[in-house]
C-alpha positions in Angstrom: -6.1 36.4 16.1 -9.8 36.0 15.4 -10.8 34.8 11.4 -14.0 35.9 10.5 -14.7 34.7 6.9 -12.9 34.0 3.7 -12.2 38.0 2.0 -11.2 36.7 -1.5 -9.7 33.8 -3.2 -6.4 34.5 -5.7 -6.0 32.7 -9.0 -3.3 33.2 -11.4 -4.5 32.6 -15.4 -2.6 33.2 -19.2 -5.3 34.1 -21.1 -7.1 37.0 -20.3 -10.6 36.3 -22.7 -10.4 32.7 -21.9 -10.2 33.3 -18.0 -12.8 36.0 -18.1 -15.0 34.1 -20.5 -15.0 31.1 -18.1 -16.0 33.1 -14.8 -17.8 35.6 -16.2 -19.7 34.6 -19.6 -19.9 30.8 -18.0 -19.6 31.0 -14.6 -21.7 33.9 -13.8 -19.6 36.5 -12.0 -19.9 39.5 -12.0 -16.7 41.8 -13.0 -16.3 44.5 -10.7 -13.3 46.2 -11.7 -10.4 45.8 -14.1 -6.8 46.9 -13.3 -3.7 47.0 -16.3 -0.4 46.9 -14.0 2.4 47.5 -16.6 4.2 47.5 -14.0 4.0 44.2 -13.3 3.4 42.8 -16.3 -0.5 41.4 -15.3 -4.0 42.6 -15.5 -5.8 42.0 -12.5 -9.5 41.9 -11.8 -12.2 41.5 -9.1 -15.1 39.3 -10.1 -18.3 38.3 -7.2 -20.8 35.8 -7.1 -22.7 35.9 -3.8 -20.0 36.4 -1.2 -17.6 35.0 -3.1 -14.8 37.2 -4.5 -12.0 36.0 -6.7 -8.9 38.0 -7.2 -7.8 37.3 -10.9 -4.3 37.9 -12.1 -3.5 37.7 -15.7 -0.1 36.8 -16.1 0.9 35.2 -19.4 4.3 34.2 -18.8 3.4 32.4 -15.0 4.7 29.2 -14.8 2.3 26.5 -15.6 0.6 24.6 -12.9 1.3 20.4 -13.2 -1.5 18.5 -14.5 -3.9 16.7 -12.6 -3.9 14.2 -10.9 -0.4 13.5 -10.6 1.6 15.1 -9.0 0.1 17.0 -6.3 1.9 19.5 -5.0 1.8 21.5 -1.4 -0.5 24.0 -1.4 -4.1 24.6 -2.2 -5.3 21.7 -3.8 -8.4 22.8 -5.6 -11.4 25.7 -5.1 -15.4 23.9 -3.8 -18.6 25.7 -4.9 -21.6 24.2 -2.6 -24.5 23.8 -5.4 -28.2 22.8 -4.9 -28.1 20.1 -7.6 -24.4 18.6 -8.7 -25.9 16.6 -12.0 -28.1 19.6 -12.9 -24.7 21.6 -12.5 -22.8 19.0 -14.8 -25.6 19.5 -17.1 -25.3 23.1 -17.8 -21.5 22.5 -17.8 -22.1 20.5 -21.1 -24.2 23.0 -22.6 -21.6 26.4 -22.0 -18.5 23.4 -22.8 -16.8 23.4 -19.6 -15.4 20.1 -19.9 -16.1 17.8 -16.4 -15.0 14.7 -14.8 -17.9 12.3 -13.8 -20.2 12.6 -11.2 -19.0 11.0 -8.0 -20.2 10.7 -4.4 -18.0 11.8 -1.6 -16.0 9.4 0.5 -17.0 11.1 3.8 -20.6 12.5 3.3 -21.6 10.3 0.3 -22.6 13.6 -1.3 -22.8 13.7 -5.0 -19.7 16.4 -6.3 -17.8 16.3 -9.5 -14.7 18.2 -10.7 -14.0 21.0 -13.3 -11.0 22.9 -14.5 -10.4 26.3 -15.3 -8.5 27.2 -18.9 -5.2 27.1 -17.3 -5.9 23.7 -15.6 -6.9 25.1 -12.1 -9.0 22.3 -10.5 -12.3 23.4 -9.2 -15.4 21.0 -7.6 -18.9 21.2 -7.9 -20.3 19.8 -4.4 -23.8 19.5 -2.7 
């Protein structure tokens, strides 16, 4: 089985204007299509940055994902964007109030990288 490259990442979120707000309005990606599933109870929309694509479900009665740090849980762990400049980042962050941890320096690559969180808690990192 050959894997070529990533074809979209899925998150799960409550709040439909607060999740699009965040990756859209503050995030900067663009919607590309919107789908209302009765059905199942969710909205779901495609949103792109580059060759990213996220897969967004809007499901207001999912469970709620455990705070972090503790406990962490099997499974993804969190989503990295590569950026050119981590405190420039941090500093636009401030300015659209996307509330951030501290700038840090990786462990392994002593790269400077922060984290993030999405409205419903998802973490996400910042990472040159």
């Amino acid at each position: 089985m050959l894997l070529d490259t990533l074809h979209h990442i899925a998150i799960i979120g409550s709040d439909y204007q607060k999740t699009k707000e965040f990756y859209v309005d503050k995030l900067g990606f663009e919607q590309l299509d919107e789908h209302i599933r009765p059905e199942k109870n969710d909205i779901l929309f495609n949103v792109r940055k580059g060759n990213m694509v996220l897969e967004i479900f809007i499901k207001p009665n999912a469970p709620k994902r455990p705070p972090m740090p503790q406990p962490e849980h099997t499974g993804l762990r969190h989503l990295a964007f590569k950026v050119a400049d981590v405190e420039k980042c941090l500093m636009e962050f401030d300015q659209l109030n996307i509330p951030h941890e501290l700038l840090r320096y990786d462990d392994f690559d002593g790269r400077k990288m922060a984290f993030f969180f999405d409205p419903d808690g998802l973490p996400l990192e910042i990472h040159e």
